[in-house]
C-alpha positions in Angstrom: 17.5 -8.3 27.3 13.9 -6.9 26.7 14.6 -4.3 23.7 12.5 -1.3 24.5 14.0 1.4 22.3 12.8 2.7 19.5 15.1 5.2 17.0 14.0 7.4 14.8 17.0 8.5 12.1 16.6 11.4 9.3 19.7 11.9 7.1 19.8 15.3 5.8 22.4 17.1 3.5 24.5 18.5 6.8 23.4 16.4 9.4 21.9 13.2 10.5 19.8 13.4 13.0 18.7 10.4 15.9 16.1 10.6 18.3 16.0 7.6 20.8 12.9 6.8 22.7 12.7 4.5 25.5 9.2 3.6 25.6 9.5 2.0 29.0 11.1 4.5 30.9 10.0 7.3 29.2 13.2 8.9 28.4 13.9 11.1 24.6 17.9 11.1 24.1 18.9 13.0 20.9 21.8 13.4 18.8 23.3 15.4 16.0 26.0 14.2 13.8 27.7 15.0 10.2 26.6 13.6 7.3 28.8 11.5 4.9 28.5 11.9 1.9 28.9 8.8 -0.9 27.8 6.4 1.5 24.8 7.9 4.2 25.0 4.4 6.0 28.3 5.4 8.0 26.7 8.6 9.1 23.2 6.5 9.9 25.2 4.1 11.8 27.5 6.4 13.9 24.4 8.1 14.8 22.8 5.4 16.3 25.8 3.8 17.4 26.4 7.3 19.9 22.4 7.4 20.6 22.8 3.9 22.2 26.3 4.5 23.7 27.2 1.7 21.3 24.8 -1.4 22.5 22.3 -1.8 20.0 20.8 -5.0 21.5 17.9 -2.8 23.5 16.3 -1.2 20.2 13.7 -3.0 18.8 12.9 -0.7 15.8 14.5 1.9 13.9 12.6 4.0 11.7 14.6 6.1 9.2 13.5 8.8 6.8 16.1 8.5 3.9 16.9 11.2 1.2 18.9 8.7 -0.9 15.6 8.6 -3.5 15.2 12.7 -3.3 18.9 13.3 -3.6 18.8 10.5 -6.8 16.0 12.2 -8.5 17.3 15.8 -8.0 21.0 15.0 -8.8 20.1 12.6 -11.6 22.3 9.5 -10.3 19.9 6.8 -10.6 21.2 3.6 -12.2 20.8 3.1 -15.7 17.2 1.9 -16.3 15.4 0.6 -19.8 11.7 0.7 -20.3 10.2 -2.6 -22.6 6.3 -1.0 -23.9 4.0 -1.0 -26.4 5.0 -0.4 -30.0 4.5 3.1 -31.0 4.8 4.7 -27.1 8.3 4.6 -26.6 8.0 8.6 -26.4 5.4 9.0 -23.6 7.7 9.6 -21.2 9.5 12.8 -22.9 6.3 13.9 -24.6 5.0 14.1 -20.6 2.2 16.8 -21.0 3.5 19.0 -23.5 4.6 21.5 -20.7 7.9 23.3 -20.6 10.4 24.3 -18.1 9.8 28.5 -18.7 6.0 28.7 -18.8 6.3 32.2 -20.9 9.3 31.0 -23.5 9.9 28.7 -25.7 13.6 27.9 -24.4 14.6 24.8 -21.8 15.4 21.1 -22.3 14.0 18.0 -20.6 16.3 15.1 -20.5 14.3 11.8 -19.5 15.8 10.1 -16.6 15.6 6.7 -19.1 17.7 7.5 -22.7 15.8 6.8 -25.9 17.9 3.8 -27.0 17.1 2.1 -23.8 13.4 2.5 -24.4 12.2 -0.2 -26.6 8.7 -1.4 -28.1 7.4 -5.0 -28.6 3.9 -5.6 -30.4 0.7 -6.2 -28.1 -2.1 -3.6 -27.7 -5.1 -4.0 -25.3 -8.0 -1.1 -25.6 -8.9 1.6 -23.2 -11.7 -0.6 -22.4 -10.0 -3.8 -21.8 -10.1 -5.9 -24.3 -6.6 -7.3 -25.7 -6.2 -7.1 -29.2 -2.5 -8.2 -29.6 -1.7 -10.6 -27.4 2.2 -10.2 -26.3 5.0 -12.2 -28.2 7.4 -13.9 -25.4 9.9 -14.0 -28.0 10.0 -10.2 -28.4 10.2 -9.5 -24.7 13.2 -11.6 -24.3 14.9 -10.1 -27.5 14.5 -6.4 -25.4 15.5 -7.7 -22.4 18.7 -9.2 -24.0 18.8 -5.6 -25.5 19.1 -3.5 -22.4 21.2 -5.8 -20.1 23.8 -5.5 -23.3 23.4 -1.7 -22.5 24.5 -1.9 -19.6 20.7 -1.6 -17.7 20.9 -2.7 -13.7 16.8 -2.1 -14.1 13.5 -2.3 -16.5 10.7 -0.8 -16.6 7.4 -2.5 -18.0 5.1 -0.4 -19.2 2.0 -0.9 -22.0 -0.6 1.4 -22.9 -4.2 1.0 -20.9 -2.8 -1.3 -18.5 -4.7 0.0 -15.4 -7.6 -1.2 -17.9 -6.4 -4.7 -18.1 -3.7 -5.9 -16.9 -3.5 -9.5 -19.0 -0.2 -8.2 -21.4 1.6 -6.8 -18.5 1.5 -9.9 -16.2 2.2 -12.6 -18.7 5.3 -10.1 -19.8 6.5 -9.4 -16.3 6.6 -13.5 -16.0 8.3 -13.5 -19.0 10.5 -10.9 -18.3 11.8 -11.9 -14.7 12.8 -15.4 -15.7 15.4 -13.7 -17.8 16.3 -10.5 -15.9 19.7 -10.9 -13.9 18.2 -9.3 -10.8 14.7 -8.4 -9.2 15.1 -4.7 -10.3 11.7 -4.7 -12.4 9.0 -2.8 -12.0 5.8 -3.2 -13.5 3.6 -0.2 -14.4 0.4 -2.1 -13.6 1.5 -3.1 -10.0 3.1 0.4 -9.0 0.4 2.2 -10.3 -2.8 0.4 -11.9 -4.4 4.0 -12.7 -5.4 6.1 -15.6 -3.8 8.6 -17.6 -0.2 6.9 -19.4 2.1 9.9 -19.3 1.9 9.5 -14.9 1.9 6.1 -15.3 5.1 5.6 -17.2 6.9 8.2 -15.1 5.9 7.0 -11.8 7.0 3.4 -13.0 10.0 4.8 -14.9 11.3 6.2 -12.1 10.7 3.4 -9.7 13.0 1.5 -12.0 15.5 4.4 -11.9 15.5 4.4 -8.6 15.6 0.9 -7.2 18.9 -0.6 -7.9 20.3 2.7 -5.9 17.7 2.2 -2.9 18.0 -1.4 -2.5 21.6 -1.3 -2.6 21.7 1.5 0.4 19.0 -0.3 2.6 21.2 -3.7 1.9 24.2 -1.8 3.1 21.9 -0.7 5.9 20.9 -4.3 7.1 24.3 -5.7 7.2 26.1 -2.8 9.3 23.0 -3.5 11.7 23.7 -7.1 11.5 27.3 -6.8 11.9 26.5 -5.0 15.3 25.1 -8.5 16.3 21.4 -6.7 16.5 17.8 -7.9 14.9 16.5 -4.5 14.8 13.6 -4.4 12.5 14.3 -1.9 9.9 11.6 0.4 8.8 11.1 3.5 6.1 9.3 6.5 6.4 7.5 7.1 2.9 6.3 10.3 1.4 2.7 10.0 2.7 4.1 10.3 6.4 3.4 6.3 6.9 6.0 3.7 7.1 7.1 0.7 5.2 9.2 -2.4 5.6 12.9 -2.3 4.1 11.3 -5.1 1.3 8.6 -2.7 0.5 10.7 0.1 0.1 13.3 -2.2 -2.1 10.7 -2.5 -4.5 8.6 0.8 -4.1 11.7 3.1 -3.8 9.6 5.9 -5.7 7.4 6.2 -2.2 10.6 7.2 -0.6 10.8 10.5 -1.8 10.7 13.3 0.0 11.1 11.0 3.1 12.3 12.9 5.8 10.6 16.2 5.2 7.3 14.1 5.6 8.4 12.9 8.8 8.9 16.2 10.2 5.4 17.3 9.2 3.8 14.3 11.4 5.8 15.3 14.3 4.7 18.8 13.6 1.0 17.7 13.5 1.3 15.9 16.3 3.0 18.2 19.1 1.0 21.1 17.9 -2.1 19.2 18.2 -1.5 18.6 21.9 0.0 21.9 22.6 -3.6 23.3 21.2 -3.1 24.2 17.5 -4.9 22.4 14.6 -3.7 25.4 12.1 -0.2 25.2 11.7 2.3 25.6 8.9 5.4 23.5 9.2 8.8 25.4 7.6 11.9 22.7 8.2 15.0 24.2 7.4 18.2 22.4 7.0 21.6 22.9 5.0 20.2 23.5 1.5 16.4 23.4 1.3 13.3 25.0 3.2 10.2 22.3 3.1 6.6 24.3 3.7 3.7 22.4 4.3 0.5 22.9 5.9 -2.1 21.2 8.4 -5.7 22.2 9.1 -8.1 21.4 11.7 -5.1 19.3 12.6 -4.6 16.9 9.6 -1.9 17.1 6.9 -2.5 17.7 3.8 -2.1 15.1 1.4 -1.7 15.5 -2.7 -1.7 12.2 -5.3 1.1 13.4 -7.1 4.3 15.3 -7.5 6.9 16.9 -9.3 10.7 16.4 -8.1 12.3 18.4 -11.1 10.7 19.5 -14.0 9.4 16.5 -15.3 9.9 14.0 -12.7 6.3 13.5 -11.9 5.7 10.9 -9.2 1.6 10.1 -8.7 1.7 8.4 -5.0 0.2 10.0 -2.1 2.3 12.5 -0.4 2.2 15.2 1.9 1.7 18.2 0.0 5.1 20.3 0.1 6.7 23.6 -1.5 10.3 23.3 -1.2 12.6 26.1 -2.1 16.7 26.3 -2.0 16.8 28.4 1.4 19.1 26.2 4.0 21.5 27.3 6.0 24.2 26.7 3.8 22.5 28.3 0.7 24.8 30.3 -1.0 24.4 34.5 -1.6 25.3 35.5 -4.3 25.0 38.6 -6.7 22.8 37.4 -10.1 23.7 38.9 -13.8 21.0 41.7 -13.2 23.1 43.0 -10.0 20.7 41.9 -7.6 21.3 39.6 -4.4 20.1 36.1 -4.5 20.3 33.1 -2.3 20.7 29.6 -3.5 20.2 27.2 -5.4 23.4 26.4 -4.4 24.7 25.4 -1.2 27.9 24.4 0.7 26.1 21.8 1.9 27.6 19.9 4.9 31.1 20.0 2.9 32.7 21.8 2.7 29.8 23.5 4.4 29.4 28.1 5.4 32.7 29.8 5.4 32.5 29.8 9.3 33.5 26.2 9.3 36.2 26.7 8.0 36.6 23.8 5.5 37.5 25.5 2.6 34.3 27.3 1.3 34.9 31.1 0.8 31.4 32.2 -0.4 29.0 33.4 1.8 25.8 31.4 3.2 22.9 32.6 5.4 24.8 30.7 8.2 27.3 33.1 7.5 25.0 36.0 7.7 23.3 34.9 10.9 26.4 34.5 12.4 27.7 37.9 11.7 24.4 39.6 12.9 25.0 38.0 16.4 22.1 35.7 15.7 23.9 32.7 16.5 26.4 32.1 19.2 30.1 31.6 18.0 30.8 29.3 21.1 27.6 27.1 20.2 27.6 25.6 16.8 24.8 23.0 16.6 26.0 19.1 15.9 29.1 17.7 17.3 31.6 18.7 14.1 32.8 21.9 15.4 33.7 23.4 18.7 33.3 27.0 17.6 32.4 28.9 13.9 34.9 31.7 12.3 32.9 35.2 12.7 35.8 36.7 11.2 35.7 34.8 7.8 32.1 34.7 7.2 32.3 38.7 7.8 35.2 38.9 5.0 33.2 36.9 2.8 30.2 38.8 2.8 32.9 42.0 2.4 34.1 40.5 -0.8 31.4 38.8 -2.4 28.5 40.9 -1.1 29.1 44.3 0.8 31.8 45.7 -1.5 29.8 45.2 -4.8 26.7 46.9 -3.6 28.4 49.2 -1.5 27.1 48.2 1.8 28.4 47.6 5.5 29.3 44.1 6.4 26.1 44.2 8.5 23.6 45.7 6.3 25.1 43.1 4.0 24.5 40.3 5.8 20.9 41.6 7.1 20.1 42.1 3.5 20.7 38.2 2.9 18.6 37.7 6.0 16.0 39.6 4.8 15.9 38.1 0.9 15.9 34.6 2.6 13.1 35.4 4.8 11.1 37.0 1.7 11.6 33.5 -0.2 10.2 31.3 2.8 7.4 34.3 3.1 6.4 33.6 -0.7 6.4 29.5 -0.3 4.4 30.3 3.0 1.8 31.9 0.8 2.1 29.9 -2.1 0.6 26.9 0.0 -1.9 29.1 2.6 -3.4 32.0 0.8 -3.4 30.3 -2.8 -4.7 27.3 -1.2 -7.7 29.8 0.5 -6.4 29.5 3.9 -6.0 32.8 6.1 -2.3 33.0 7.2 -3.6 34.8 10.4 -5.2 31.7 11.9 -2.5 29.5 11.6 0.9 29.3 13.8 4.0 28.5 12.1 6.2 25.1 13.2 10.1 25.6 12.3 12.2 23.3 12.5 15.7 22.0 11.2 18.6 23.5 12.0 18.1 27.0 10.7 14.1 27.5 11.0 13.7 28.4 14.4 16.2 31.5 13.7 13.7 32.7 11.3 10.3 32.1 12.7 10.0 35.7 13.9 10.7 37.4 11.1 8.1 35.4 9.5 5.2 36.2 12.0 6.1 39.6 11.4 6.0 39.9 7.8 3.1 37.3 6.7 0.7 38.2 10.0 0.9 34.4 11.4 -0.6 34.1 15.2 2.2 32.8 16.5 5.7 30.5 15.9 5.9 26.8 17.7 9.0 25.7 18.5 9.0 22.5 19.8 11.5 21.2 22.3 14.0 19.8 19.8 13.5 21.5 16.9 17.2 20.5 14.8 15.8 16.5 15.2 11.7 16.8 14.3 11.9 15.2 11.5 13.9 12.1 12.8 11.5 12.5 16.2 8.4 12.4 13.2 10.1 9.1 12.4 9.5 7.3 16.0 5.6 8.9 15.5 4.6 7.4 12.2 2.3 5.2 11.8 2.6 1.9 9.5 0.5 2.7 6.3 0.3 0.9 2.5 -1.7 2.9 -0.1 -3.8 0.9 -2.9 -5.4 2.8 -6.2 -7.4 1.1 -8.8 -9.4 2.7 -11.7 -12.8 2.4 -12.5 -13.9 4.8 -14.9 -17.2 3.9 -14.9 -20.5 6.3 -14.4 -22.1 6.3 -10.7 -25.7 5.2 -12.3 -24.0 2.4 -13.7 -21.8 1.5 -10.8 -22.2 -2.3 -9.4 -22.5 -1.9 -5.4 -22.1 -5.2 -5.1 -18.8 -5.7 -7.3 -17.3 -2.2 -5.8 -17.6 -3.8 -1.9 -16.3 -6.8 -2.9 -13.1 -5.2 -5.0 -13.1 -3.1 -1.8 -12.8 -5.9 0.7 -9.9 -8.1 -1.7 -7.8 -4.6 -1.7 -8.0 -3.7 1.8 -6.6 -7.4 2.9 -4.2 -7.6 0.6 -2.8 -4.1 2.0 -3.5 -4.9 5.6 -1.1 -8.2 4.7 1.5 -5.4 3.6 1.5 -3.7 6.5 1.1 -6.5 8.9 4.6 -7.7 7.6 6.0 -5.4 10.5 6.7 -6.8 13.7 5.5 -3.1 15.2 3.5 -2.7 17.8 0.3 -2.4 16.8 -3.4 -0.6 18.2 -5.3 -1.0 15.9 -5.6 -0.8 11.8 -7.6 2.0 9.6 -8.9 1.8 6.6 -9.8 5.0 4.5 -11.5 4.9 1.5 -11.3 7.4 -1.1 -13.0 8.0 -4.8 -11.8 10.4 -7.6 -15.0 11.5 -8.9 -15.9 14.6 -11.7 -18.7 15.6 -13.4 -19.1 14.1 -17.0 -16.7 15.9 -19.6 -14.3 17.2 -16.6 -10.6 16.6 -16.5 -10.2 17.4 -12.7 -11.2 14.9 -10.4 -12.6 15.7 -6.4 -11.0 13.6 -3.9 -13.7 12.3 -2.4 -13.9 10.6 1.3 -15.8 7.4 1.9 -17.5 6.5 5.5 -16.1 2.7 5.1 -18.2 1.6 7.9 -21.2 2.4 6.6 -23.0 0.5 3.4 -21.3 2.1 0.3 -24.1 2.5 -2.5 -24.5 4.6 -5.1 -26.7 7.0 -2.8 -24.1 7.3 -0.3 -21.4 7.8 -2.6 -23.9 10.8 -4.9 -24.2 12.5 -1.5 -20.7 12.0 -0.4 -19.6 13.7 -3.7 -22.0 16.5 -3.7 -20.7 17.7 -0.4 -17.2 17.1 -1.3 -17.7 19.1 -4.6 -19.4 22.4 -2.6 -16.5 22.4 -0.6 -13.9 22.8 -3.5 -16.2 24.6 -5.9 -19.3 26.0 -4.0 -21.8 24.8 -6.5 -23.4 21.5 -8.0 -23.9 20.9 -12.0 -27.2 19.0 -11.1 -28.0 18.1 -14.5 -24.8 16.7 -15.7 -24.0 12.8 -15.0 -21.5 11.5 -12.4 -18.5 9.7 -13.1 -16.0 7.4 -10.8 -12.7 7.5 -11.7 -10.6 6.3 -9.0 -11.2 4.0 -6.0 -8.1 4.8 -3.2 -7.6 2.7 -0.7 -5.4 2.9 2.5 -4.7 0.7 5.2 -2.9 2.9 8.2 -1.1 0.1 11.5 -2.1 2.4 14.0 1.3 2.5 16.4 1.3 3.4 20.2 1.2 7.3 20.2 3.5 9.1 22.4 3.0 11.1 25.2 4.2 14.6 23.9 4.9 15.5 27.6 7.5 13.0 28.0 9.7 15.3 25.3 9.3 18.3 28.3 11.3 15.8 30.7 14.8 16.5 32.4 16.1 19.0 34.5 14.8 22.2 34.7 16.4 25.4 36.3 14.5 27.4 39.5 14.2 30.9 37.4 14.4 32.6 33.9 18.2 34.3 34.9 19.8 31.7 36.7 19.6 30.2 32.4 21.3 32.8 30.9 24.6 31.7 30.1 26.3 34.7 28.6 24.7 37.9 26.1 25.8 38.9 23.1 25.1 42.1 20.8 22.6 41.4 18.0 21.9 43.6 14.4 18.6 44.1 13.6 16.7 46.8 11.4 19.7 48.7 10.5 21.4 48.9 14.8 23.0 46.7 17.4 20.9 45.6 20.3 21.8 44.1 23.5 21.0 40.3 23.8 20.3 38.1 26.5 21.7 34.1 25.9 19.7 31.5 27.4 20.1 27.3 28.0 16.7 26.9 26.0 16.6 23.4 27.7 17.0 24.3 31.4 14.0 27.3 31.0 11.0 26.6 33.4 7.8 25.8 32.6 6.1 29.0 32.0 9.3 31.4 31.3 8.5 34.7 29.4 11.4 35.9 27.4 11.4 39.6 25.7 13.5 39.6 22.5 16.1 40.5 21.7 17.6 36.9 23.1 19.1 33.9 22.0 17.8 30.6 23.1 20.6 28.2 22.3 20.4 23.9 22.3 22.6 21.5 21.1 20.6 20.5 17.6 19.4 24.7 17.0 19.2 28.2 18.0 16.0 30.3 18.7 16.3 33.9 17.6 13.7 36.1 19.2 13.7 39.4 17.5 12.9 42.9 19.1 9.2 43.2 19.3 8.6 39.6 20.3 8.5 37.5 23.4 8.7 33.8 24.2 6.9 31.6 26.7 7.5 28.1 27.5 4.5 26.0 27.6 3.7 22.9 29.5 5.2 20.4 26.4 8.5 22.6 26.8 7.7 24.1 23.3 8.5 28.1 22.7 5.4 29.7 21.8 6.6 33.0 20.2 4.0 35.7 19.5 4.3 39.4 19.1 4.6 41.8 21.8 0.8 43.7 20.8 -0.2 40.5 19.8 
């Protein structure tokens, strides 16, 4: 049987989400279903399993964006992890930068994800310019390593000072080290990340380590359920850069998992907005507990070299730049010490899940609220766990916990939690346009999730965006995002050496050995590929600077020290609108990527299926909705069965299996030719 389906999966905190795409007959299938807890697997599998009315032996591929790293990091339950480097640093990793978690007080605690006892020293030293002045003693790295597995350590984590300038110590260590560690759970600083500066270094390595055993494990678990199905799908990952991975890359480099599935959501975004006719858009997914902003000019993502999980927890890999704050749908409200409302951090999650369930959680959510505002239909819950959600209990929930105490109504109550939650996606909106110098006018906002489609409007409203996106399945773009990604390995080495100085000859040739080791990486896949990019990047910064300029590399032209002066100068105008002519150049960093170019998809083929002959022959029902303080009559619509070119008025409804669009009063909504909702104001 010719296997011609490919299957995008994104497990979220409520939800797994499956996209199916038959690439021969040009048919999207999507489906929603719980998460489980403890073991994501069983969820990943049932999903697929009901995507593929359980037959298997058609799919070819399935691409998965994971939170099992994310959720790791965040709840610290990584496995117990050691660290073996270089006497004297055993502290780098809790010294970090000397920052705190309360910029303006002295109060707050940082506990490393690796404890002290478990972070031993062994003698060798080599010198920030290379040269190895203690060579290592094999002896001392097999004492450590008898040291941590007697702890109880599942991984290590090798890690010695100026590494990135010499790797010599590290490599005869890691040898060393591997013949008499129990299990392939060590990670070596100088292969994860041969680049200066220690403190993101050990982290990035440190948590690798942290981080593997619990990865691996899941992606084993993974591989034999699919086996057991009697199917040779090839397994892939989504990373954090938007790219994908095979499973033994992402056993190995579980650190580039995180933040997984939000990523995958913002290449979808990119992607259907691109052909629908926006470069400018900023991408707001909303699920169960977190809302994940990110942004995309002149139609590319935006891409940072490092991050910060938790306070702390810094990661330096590419990754699409994100701002995540704790507004899901099942973020709890709540009344803080200073007798104000606040929503989140913590949510219900997908269990017990809102009060409307009906699973035993009594504490109000913004589910909860938009469910008692009319804003989502009672009759339609999204996902396949409930037939109907209890108005009734969220309303007394948001009585006990919220209206009585602030002596509100029930509905100015629940419109107030509305309205806080919007205010905190409104401030990460900002955070990454305006104090990133982008106007918020020219852009159009993407929502997607679950829950961010019943927010868009209120966000055009109060930031001034041009208009909301909402793309034909909105609940499953990030596990859509997953069947659009394209294979990709990343590469950095340092080079810290000034551009008058530079060796053309050497930097090409370093250049050329990188890029086919990488291309080997990504060629592991048996995807389908078009073609394979290579982009070429150099951190460069004026001498006696700490911040480097990113700065792109034409890599089919001749790279000399000419073309890389005026690639710099143009790249540093743009960030800082002026040159320090007189002050000498230095290379930092040469970034390398190699990007498996996959067949793209035909964005149109997500507008297929049947379509009704008018606007009113979809309206399924209407409901009364509260907004600004009264209740307004709504219209309910089958967002799926609207024709091409549909104008809805709000107040309305639009209601799919996997979310529901709320437009608000003062807005419309027109279908476009990809089936997307385009919402704009009505002046607008």
């Amino acid at each position: 049987m010719k296997k011609s389906i490919v299957i995008g999966v994104d497990v979220g905190g409520t939800f797994t989400d499956i996209v199916s795409l038959d690439e021969e007959a040009g048919e999207v299938r999507v489906e929603k279903v719980p998460s489980t807890k403890g073991d994501q697997s069983s969820g990943f599998l049932s999903g697929i399993m009901a995507a593929t009315n359980n037959d298997l032996n058609s799919v070819s591929t399935i691409i998965h964006g994971t939170t099992v790293a994310t959720n790791a990091l965040l709840e610290r339950k990584g496995a117990k992890a050691g660290i073996i480097t270089t006497q004297g640093f055993r502290d780098v990793l809790e010294m970090r930068r000397r920052d705190r978690p309360t910029t303006w007080g002295l109060w707050g605690q940082f506990k490393p994800v690796i404890d002290r006892q478990c972070r031993l020293e062994v003698p060798e030293r080599t010198l920030a310019d290379g040269t190895v002045v203690t060579n290592i003693d094999a002896a001392s790295i097999k004492v450590a390593a008898k040291d941590l597995i007697g702890q109880g350590c599942l991984s290590v984590c090798l890690f010695f000072i100026n590494g990135y300038a010499n790797k010599e110590n590290e490599s005869k260590a890691a040898k060393i080290l591997r013949q008499v560690w129990p299990n392939e759970y060590v990670s070596v600083a100088t292969e994860i990340l041969p680049e200066i500066r220690e403190f993101e270094r050990c982290s990035t390595a440190s948590l690798n380590a942290y981080l593997q055993p619990v990865v691996a494990k899941y992606l084993t678990r993974l591989e034999t359920k699919i086996a057991k199905e009697n199917a040779d799908s090839e397994i892939l990952i989504v990373q954090s850069n938007g790219g994908i991975m095979s499973v033994s890359t992402a056993k190995s480099l579980p650190v580039r998992t995180a933040l997984s599935g939000p990523a995958a959501g913002v290449v979808a975004a990119r992607q259907i907005a691109k052909a629908a006719g926006f470069d400018n858009v900023i991408t707001g997914d909303m699920g169960g507990t977190s809302f994940d902003v990110s942004l995309v000019a002149d139609g590319q993502n935006m891409l940072t070299a490092q991050a910060s999980i938790d306070f702390g927890m810094v990661i330096r890999t590419p990754m699409i730049e994100m701002s995540t704050i704790g507004a899901g749908g099942g973020s709890i409200a709540h009344i803080d010490e200073t007798g104000l409302l606040e929503i989140g951090p913590d949510s219900a999650g997908s269990d017990p899940g809102p009060v409307c369930y009906g699973l035993g959680n009594d504490r109000p959510t913004v589910t909860d609220a938009n469910l008692v505002l009319g804003r989502i239909d009672a009759r339609k819950p999204i996902g396949n766990k409930l037939t109907t959600l209890d108005r009734n209990a969220a309303a007394a929930a948001i009585k006990i916990y919220i209206a009585d105490p602030l002596y509100m109504s029930i509905e100015d109550a629940a419109e107030a939690i509305i309205r806080v939650a919007n205010s905190k996606m409104a401030g990460a909106i900002r955070l990454i346009s305006i104090e990133r110098g982008h106007d918020p006018k020219l852009f159009a906002a993407m929502p997607f999730g679950g829950g961010g489609a019943l927010h868009a409007g209120a966000l055009i409203q109060d930031i001034g965006l041009a208009a909301a996106i909402v793309p034909r399945y909105p609940g499953v773009t990030s596990a859509l995002g997953c069947v659009m990604s394209d294979l990709r390995h990343d590469e950095v080495r340092t080079l810290n050496i000034m551009l008058e100085a530079l060796d053309e000859v050497h930097l090409n040739e370093l250049i050329a050995e990188i890029a086919s080791s990488a291309q080997e990486i990504v060629q592991q896949s048996n995807a389908k590929l078009d073609s394979i990019e290579r982009i070429i990047e150099l951190d460069m910064l004026y001498a006696g600077q700490t911040h480097a300029v990113a700065v792109p590399i034409i890599s089919d032209q001749a790279i000399t020290i000419d073309t890389i002066q005026n690639a710099f100068e143009e790249s540093y105008l743009k960030a800082y609108s002026r040159l320090l002519n007189e002050i000498p150049i230095r290379i930092l960093n040469l970034k390398l990527s190699i990007i498996g170019k996959r067949p793209q998809i035909d964005v149109k083929m997500l507008a297929r299926g049947p379509r009704a002959e008018s606007v009113e022959t979809c309206r399924v029902t209407g409901q009364e909705i509260f907004s600004n303080g009264q209740w307004h009559d709504a219209a309910i619509y089958d967002r799926l069965l609207l024709p091409q070119g549909s104008n809805i008025s709000g107040p309305a409804l639009l209601v799919q299996p996997d979310a529901t669009i709320y437009i608000d009063p003062g807005l419309y909504a027109v279908v476009d030719d990809f089936g997307n909702i385009i919402m704009k104001e009505e002046d607008a």
